[in-house]
gemmi code that builds the backbone of each chain (N, CA, C; Angstrom):
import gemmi

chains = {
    "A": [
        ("UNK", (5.882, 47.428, 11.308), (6.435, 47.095, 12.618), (7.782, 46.396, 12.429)),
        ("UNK", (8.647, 47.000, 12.647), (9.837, 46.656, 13.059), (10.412, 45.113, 14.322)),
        ("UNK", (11.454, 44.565, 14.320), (11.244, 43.353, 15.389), (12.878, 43.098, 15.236)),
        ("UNK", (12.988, 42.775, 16.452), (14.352, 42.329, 16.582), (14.559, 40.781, 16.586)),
        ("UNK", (13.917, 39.755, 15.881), (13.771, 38.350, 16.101), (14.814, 37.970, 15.545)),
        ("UNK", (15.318, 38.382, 14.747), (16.291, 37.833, 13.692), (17.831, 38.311, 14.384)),
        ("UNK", (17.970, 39.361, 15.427), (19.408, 39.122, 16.026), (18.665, 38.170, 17.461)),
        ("UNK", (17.770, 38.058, 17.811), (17.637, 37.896, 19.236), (17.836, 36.036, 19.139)),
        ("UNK", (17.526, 35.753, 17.789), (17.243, 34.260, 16.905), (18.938, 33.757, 16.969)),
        ("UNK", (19.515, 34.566, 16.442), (21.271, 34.656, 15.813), (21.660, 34.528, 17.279)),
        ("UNK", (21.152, 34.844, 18.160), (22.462, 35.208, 19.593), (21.971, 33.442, 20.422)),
        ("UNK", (21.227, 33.031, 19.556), (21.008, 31.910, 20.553), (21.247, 30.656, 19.331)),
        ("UNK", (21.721, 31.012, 18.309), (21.648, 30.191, 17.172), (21.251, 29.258, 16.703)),
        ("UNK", (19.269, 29.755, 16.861), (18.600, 28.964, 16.200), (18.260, 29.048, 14.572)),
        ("UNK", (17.936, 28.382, 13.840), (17.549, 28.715, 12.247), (16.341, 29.049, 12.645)),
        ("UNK", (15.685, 29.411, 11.215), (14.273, 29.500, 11.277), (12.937, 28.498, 11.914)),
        ("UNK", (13.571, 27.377, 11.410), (12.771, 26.201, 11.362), (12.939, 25.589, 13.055)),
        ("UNK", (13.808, 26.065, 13.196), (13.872, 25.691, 14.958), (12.968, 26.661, 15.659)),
        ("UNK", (12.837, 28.229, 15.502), (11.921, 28.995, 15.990), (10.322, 28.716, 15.763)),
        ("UNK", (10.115, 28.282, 14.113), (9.218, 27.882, 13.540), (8.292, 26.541, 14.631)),
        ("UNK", (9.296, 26.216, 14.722), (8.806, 24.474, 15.848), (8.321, 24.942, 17.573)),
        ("UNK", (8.803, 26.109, 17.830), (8.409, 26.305, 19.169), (7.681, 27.090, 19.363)),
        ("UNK", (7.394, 28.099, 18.155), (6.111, 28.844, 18.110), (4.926, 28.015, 17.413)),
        ("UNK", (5.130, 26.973, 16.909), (4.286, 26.302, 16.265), (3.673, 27.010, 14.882)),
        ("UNK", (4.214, 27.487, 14.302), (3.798, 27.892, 13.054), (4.878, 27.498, 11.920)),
        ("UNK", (5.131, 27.991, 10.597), (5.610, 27.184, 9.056), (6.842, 28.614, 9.722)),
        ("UNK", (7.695, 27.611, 8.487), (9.379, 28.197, 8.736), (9.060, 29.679, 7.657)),
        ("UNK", (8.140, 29.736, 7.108), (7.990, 30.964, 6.089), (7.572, 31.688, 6.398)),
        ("UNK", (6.650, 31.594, 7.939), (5.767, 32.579, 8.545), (7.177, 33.327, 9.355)),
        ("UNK", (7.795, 32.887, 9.831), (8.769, 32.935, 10.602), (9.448, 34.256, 9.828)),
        ("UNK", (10.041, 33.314, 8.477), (10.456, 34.738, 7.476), (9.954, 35.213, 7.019)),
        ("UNK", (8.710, 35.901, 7.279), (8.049, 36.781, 6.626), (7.839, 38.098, 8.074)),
        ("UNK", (7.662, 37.136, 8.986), (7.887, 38.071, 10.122), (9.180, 38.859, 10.256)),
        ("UNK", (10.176, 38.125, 10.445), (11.580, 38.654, 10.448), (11.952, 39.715, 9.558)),
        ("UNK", (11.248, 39.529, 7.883), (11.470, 40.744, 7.172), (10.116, 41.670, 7.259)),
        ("UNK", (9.520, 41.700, 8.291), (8.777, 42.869, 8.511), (7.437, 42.532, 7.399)),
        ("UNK", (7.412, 41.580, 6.881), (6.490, 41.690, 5.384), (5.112, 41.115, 5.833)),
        ("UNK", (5.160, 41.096, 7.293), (3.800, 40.112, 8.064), (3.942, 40.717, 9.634)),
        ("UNK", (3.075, 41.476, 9.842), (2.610, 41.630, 11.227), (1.828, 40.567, 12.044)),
        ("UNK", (2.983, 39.877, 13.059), (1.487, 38.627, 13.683), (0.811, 39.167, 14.415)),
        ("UNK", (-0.203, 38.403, 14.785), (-1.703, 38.465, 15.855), (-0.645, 38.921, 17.602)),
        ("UNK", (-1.840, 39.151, 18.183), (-1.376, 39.431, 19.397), (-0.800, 38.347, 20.467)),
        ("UNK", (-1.884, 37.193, 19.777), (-1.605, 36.398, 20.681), (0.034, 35.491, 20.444)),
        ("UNK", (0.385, 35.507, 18.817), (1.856, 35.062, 18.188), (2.754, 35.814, 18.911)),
        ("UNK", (2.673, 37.247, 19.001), (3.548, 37.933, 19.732), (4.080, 37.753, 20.871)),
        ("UNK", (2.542, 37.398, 21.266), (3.053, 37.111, 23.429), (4.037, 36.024, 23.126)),
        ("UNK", (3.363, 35.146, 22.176), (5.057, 33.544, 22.011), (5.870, 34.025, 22.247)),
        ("UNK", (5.967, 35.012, 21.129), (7.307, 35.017, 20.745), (8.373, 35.664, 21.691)),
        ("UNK", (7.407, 36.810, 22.732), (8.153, 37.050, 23.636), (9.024, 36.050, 24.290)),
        ("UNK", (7.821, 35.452, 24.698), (7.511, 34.414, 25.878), (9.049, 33.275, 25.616)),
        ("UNK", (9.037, 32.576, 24.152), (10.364, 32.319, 23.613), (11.578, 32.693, 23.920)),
        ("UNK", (11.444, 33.851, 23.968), (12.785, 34.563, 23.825), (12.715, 35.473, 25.576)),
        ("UNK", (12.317, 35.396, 26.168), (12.228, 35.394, 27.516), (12.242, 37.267, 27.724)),
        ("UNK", (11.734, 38.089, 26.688), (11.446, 39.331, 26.783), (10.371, 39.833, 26.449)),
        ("UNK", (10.017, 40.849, 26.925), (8.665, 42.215, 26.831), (8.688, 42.089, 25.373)),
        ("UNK", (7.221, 41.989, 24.903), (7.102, 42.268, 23.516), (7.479, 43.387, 22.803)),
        ("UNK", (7.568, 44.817, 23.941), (7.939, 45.989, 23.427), (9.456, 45.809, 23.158)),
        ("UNK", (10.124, 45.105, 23.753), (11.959, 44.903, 23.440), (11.947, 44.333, 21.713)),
        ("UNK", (11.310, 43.497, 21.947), (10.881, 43.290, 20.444), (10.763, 43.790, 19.293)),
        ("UNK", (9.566, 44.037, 19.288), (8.967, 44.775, 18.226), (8.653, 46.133, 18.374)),
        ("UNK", (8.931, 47.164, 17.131), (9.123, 48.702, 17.206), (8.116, 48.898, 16.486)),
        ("UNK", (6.902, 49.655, 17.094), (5.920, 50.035, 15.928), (6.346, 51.869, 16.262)),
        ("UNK", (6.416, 52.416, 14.931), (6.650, 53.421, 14.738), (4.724, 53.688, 14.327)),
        ("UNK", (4.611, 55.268, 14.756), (3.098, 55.659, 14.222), (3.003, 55.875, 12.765)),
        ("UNK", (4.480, 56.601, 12.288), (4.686, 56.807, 10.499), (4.383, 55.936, 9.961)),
        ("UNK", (4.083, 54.877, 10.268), (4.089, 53.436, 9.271), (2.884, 52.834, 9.287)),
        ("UNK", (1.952, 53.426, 10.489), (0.908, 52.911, 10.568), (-0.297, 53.195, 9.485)),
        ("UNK", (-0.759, 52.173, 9.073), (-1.979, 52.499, 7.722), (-2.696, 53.638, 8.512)),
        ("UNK", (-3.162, 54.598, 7.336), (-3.950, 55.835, 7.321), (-5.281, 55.325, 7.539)),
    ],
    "B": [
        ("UNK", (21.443, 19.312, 13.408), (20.362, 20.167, 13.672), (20.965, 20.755, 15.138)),
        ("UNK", (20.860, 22.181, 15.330), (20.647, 22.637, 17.136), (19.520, 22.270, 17.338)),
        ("UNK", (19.989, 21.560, 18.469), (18.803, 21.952, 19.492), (18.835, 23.358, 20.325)),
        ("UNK", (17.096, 23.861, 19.872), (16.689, 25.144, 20.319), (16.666, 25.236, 22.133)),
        ("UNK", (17.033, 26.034, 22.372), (17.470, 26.407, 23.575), (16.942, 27.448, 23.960)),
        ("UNK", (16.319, 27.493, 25.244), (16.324, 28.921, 25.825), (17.648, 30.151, 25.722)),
        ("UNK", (18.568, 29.330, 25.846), (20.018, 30.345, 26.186), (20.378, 30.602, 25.386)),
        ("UNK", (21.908, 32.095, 25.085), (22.284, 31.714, 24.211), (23.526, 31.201, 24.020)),
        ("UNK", (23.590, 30.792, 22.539), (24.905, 29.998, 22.217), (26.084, 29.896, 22.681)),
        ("UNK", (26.709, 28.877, 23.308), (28.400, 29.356, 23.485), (28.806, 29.633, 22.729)),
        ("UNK", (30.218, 30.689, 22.950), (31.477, 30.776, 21.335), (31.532, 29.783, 21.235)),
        ("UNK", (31.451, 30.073, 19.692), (32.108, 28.857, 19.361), (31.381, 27.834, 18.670)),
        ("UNK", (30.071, 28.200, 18.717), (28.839, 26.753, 18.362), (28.616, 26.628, 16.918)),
        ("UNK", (28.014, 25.295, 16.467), (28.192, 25.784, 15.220), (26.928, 26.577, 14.958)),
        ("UNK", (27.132, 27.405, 13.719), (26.315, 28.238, 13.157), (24.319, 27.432, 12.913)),
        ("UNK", (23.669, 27.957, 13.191), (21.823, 27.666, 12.549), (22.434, 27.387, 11.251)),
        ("UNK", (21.138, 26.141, 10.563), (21.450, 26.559, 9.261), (21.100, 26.985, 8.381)),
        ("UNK", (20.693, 26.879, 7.062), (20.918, 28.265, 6.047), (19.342, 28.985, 6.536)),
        ("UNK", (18.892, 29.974, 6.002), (17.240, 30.367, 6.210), (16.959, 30.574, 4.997)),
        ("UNK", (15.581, 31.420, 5.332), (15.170, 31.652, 3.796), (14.039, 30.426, 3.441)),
        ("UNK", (12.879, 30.549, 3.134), (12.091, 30.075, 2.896), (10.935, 29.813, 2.336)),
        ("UNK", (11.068, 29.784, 1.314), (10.387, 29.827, -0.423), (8.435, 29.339, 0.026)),
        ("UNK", (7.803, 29.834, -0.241), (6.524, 28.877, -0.348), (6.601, 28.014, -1.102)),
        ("UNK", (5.740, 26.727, -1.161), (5.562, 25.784, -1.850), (4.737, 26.436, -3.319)),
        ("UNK", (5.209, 27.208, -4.134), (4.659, 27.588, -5.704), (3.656, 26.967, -6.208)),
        ("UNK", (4.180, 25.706, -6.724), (3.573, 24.943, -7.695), (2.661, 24.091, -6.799)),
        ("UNK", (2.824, 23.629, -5.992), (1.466, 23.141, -4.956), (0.424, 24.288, -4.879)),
        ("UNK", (0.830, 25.448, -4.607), (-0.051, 26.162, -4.326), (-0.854, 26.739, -5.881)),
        ("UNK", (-0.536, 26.354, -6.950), (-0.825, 26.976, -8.336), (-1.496, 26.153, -8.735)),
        ("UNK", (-1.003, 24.874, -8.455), (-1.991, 23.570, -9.222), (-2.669, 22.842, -9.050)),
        ("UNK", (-2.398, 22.960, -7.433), (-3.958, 22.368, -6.115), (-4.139, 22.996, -5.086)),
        ("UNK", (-3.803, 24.337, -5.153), (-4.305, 24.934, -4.206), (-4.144, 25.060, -2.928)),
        ("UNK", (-3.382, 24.218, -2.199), (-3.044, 24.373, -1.022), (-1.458, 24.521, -0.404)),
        ("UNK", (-0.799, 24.141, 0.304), (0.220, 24.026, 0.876), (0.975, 22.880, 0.321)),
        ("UNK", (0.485, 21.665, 0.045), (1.200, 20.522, 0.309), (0.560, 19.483, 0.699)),
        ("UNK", (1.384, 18.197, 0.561), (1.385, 17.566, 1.402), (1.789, 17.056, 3.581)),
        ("UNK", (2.672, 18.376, 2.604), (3.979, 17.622, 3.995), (3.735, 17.652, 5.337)),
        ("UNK", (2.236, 18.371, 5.450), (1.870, 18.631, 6.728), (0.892, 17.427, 6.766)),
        ("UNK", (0.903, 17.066, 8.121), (-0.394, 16.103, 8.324), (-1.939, 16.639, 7.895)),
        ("UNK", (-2.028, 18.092, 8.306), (-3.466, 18.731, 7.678), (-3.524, 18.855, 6.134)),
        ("UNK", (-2.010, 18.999, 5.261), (-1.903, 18.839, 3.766), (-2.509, 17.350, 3.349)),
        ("UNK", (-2.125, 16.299, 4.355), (-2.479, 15.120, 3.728), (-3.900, 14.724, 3.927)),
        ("UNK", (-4.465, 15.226, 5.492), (-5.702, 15.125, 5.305), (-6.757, 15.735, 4.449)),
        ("UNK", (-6.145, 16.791, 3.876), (-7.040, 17.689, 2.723), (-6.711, 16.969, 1.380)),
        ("UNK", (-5.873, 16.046, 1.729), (-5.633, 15.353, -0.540), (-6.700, 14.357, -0.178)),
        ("UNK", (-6.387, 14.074, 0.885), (-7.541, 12.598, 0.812), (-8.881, 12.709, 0.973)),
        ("UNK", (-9.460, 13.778, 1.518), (-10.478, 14.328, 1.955), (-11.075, 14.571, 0.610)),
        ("UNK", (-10.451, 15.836, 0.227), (-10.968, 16.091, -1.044), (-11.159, 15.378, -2.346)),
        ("UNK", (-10.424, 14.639, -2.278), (-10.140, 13.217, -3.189), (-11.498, 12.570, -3.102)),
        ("UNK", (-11.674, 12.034, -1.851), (-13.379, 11.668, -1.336), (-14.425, 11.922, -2.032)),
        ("UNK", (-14.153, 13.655, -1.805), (-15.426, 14.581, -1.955), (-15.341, 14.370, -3.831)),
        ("UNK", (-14.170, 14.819, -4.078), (-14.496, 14.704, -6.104), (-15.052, 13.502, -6.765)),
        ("UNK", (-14.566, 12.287, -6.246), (-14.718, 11.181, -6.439), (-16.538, 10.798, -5.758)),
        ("UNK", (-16.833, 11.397, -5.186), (-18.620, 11.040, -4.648), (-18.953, 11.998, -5.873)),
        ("UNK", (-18.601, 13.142, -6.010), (-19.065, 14.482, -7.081), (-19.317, 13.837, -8.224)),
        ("UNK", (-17.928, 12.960, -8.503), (-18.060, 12.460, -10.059), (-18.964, 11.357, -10.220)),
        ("UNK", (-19.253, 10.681, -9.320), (-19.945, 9.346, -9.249), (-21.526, 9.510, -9.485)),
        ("UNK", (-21.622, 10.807, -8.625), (-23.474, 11.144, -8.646), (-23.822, 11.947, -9.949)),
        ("UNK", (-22.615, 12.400, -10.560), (-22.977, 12.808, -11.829), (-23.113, 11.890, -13.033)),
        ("UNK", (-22.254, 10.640, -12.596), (-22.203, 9.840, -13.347), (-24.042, 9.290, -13.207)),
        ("UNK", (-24.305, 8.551, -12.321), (-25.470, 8.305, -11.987), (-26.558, 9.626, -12.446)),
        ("UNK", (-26.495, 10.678, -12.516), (-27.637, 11.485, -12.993), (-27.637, 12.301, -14.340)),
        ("UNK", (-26.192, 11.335, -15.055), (-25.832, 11.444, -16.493), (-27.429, 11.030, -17.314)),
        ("UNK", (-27.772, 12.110, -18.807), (-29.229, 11.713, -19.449), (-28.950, 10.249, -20.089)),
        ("UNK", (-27.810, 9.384, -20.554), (-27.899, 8.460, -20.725), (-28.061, 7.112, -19.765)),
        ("UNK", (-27.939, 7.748, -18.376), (-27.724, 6.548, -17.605), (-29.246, 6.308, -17.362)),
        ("UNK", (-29.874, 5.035, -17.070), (-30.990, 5.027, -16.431), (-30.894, 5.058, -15.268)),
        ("UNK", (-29.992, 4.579, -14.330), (-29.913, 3.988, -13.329), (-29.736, 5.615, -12.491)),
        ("UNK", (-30.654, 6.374, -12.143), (-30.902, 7.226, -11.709), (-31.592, 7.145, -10.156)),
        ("UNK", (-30.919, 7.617, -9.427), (-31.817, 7.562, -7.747), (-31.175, 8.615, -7.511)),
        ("UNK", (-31.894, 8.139, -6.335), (-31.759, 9.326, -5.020), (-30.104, 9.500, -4.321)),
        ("UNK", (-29.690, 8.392, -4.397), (-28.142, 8.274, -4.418), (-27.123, 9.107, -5.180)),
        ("UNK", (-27.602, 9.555, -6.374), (-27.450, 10.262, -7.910), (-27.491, 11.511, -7.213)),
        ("UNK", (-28.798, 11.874, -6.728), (-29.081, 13.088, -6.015), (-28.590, 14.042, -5.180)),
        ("UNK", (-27.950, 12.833, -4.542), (-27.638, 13.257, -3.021), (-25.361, 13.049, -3.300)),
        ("UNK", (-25.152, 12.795, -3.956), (-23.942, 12.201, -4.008), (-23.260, 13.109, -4.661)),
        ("UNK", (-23.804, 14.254, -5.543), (-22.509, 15.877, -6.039), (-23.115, 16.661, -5.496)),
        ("UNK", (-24.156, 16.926, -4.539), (-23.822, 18.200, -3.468), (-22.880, 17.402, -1.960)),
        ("UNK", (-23.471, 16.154, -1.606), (-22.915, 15.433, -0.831), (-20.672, 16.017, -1.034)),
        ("UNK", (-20.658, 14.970, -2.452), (-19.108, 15.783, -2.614), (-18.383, 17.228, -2.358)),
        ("UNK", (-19.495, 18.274, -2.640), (-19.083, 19.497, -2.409), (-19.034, 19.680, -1.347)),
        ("UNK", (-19.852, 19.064, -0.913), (-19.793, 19.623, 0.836), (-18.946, 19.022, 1.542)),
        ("UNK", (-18.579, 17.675, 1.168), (-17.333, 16.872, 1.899), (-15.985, 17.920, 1.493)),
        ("UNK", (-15.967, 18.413, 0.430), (-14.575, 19.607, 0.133), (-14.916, 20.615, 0.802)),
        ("UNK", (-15.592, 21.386, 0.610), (-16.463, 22.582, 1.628), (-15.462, 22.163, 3.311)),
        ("UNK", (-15.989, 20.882, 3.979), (-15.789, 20.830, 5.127), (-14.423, 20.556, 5.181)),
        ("UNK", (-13.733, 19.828, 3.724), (-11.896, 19.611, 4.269), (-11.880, 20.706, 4.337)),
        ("UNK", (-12.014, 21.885, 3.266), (-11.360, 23.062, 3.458), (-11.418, 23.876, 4.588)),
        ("UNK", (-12.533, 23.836, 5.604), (-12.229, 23.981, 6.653), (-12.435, 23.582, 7.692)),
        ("UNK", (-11.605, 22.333, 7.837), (-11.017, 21.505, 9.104), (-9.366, 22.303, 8.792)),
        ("UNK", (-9.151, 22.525, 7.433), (-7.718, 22.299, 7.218), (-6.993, 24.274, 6.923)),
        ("UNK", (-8.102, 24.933, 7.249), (-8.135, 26.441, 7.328), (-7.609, 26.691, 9.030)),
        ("UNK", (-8.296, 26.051, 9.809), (-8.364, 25.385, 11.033), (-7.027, 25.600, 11.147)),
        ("UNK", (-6.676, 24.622, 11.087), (-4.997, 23.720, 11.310), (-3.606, 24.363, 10.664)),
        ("UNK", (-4.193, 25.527, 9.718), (-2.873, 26.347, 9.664), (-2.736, 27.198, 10.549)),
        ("UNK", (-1.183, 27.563, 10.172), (-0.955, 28.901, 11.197), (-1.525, 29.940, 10.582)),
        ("UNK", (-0.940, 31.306, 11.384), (-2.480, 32.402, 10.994), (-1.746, 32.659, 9.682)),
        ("UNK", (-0.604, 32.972, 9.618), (-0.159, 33.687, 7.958), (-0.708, 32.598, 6.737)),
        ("UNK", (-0.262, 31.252, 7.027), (-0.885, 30.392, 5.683), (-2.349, 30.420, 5.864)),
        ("UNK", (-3.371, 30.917, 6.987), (-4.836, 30.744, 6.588), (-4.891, 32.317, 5.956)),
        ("UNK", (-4.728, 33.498, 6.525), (-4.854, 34.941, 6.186), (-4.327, 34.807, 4.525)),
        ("UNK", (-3.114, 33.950, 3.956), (-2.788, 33.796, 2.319), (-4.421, 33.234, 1.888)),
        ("UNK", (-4.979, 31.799, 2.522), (-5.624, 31.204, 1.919), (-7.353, 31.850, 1.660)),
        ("UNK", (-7.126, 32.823, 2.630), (-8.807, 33.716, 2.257), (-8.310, 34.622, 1.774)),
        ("UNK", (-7.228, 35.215, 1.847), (-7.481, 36.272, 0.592), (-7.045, 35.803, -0.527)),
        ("UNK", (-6.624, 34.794, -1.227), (-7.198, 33.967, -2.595), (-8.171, 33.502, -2.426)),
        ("UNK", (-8.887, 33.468, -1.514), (-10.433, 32.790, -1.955), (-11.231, 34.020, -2.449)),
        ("UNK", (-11.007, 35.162, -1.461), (-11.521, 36.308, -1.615), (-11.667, 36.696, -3.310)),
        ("UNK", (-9.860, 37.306, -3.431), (-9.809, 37.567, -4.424), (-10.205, 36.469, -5.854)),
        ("UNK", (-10.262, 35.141, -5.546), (-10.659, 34.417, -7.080), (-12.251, 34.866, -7.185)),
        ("UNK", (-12.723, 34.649, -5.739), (-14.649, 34.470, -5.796), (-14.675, 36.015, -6.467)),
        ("UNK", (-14.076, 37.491, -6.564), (-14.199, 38.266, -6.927), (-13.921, 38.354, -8.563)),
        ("UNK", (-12.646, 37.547, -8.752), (-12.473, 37.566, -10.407), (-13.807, 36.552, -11.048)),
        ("UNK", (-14.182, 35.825, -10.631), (-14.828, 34.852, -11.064), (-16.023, 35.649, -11.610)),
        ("UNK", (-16.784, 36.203, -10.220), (-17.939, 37.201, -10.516), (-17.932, 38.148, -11.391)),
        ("UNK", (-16.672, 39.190, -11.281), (-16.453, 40.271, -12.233), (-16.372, 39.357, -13.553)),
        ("UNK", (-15.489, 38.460, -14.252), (-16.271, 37.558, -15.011), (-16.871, 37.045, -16.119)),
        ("UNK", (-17.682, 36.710, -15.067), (-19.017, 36.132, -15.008), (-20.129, 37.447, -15.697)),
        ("UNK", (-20.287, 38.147, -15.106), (-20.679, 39.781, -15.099), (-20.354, 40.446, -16.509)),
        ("UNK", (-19.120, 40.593, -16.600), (-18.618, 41.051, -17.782), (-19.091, 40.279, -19.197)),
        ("UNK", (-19.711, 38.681, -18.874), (-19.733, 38.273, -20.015), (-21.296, 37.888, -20.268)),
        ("UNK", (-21.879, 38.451, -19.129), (-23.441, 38.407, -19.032), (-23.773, 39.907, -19.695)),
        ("UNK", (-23.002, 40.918, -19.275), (-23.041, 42.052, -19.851), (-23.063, 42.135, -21.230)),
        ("UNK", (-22.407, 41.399, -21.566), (-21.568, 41.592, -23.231), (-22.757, 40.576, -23.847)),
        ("UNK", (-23.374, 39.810, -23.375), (-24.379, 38.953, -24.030), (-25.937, 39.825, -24.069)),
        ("UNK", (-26.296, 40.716, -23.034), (-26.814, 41.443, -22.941), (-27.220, 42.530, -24.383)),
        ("UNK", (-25.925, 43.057, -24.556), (-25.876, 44.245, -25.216), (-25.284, 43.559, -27.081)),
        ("UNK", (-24.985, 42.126, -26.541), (-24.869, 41.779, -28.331), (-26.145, 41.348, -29.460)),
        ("UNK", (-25.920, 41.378, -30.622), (-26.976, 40.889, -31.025), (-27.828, 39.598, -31.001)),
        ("UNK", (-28.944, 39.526, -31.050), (-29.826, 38.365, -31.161), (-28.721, 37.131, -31.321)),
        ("UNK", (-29.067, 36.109, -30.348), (-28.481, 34.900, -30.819), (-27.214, 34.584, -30.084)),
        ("UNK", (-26.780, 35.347, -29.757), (-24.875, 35.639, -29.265), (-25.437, 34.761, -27.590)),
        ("UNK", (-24.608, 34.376, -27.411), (-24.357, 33.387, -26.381), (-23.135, 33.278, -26.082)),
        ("UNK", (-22.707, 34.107, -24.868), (-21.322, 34.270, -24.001), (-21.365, 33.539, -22.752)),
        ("UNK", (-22.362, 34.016, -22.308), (-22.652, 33.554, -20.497), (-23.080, 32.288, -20.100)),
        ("UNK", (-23.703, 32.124, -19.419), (-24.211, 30.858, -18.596), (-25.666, 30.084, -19.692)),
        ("UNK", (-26.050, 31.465, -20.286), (-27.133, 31.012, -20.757), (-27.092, 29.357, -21.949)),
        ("UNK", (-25.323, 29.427, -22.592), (-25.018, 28.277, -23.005), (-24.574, 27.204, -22.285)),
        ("UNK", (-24.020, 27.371, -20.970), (-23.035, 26.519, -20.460), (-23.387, 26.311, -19.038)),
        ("UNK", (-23.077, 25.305, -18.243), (-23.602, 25.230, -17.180), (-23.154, 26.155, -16.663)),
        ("UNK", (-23.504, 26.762, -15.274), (-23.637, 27.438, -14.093), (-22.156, 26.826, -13.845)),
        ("UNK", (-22.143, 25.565, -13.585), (-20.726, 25.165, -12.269), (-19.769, 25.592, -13.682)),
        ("UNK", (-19.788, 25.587, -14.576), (-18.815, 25.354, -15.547), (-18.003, 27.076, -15.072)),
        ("UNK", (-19.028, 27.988, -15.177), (-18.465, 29.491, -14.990), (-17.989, 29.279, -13.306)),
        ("UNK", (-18.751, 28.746, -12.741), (-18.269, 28.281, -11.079), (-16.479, 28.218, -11.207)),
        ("UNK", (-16.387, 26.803, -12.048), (-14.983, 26.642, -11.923), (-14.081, 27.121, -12.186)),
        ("UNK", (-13.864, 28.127, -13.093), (-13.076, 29.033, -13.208), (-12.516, 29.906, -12.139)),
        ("UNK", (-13.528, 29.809, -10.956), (-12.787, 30.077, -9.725), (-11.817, 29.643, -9.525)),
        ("UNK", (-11.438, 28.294, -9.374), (-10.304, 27.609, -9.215), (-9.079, 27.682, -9.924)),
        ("UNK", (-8.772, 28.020, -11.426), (-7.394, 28.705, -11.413), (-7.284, 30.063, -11.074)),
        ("UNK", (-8.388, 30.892, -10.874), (-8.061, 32.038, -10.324), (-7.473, 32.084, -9.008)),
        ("UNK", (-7.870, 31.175, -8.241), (-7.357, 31.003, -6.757), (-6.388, 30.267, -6.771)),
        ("UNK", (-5.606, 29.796, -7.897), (-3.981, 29.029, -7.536), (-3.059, 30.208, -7.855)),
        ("UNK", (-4.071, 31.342, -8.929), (-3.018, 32.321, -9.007), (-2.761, 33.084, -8.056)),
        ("UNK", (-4.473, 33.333, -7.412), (-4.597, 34.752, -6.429), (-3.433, 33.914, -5.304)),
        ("UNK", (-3.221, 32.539, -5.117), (-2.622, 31.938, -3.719), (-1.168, 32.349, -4.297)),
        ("UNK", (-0.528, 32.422, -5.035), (0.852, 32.333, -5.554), (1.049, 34.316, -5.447)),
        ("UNK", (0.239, 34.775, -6.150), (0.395, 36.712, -5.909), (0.504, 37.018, -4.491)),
        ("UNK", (-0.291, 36.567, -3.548), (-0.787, 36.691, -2.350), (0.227, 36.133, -1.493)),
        ("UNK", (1.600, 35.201, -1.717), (2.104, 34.374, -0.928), (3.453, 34.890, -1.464)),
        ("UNK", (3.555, 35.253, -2.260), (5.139, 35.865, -2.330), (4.965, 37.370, -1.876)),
        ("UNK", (3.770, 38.080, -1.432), (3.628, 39.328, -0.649), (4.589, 39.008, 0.540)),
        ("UNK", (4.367, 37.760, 0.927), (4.805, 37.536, 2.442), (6.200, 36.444, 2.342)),
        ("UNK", (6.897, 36.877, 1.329), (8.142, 35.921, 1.552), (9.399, 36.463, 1.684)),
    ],
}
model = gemmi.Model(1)
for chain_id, residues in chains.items():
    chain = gemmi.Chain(chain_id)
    for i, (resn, *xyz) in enumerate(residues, 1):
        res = gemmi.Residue()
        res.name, res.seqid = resn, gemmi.SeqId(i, " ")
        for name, pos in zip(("N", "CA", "C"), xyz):
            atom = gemmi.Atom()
            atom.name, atom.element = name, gemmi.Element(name[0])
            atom.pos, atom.b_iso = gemmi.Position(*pos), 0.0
            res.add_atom(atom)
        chain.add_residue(res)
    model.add_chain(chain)
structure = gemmi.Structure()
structure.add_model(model)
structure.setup_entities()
């Protein structure tokens, strides 16, 4: 799954650790999301919308190719 | 520091600063958890600290040289395990989901190396000749137990740079 957090993060110029604090989770979860290397729960997602004041689908791109077999 | 904002930035602001964000390695290799730096890191040093320290005490007390043997003795190294048992999860609890999802699958994966093993060397005692003593049959039970535990500072360190 793909995610646009990391320009949507940049246009409001927070660091990690500032996103990290309002979703309430570690500044590493944060970057691990951002590089795609961690899919969060459903309910992290709605945050993160919710944060950033957009549809989770503006967000995050799940392509079906990528999805485990 | 910015303060985080709904909006975004004027031109002009200064830049977030640097990112990038390493796990804690050697915490996680040599005790197993996160840290201190979190309030749930500190309640798990002290917690567990508790629990080893009752562990060591009731063993001390149900040592074959000690006389001074009771029920206190008895009750005081499962008592410890279970006081760690329960930090570990109050403090499974209190992470976010990526540092608990790291911390069971090193539990997963050590309780699996431990067994395979364990197994492998019950096997090999099995099939050696008379006398040969590999497995448990020489050594305590917890002794092969603990070997869980550097398996799970490694499985936490393999498992945590997946996600960095």
């Amino acid at each position: 799954v793909k995610n646009q957090i990391r320009v949507l993060r940049a246009e409001r110029r927070w660091s990690q650790a500032d996103l990290a604090e309002r979703l309430g989770v570690s500044r590493q979860t944060v970057n691990a999301i951002e590089n795609s290397r961690y899919d969060p729960s459903l309910p992290l997602a709605f945050r993160i919308g919710r944060v950033f004041g957009r549809p989770i689908e503006e967000i995050f791109d799940f392509r079906e190719e990528e999805a485990p077999q | 520091m910015n303060e985080p904002s709904g909006n975004p930035a004027p031109p002009g602001a200064a830049p977030p600063r640097e990112d990038g964000a390493p796990w804690p390695y050697a915490s996680l290799f040599f005790f197993g958890f996160f840290g201190t730096d979190s309030p749930a890191g500190k309640r798990l040093a002290w917690r567990t600290t508790w629990g080893l320290g009752l562990f060591l005490l009731g063993a001390f007390l149900l040592a074959p040289q000690h006389t001074v043997t009771s029920v206190g003795g008895f009750l005081a190294m499962p008592g410890g395990v279970l006081l760690i048992g329960r930090a570990y999860r109050s403090y499974l609890r209190e992470l976010d989901e990526l540092s608990r999802t790291i911390q069971l699958e090193a539990f997963s994966l050590a309780f699996g190396a431990a067994m395979t093993l364990m197994a492998i060397l019950m096997a090999v005692e099995m099939v050696a000749p008379p006398g040969t003593h590999l497995g448990p049959g020489t050594a305590p039970l917890a002794t092969w137990l603990l070997l869980a535990e550097p398996f799970r500072g490694l499985a936490l360190v393999i498992v945590a740079r997946r996600y960095r």
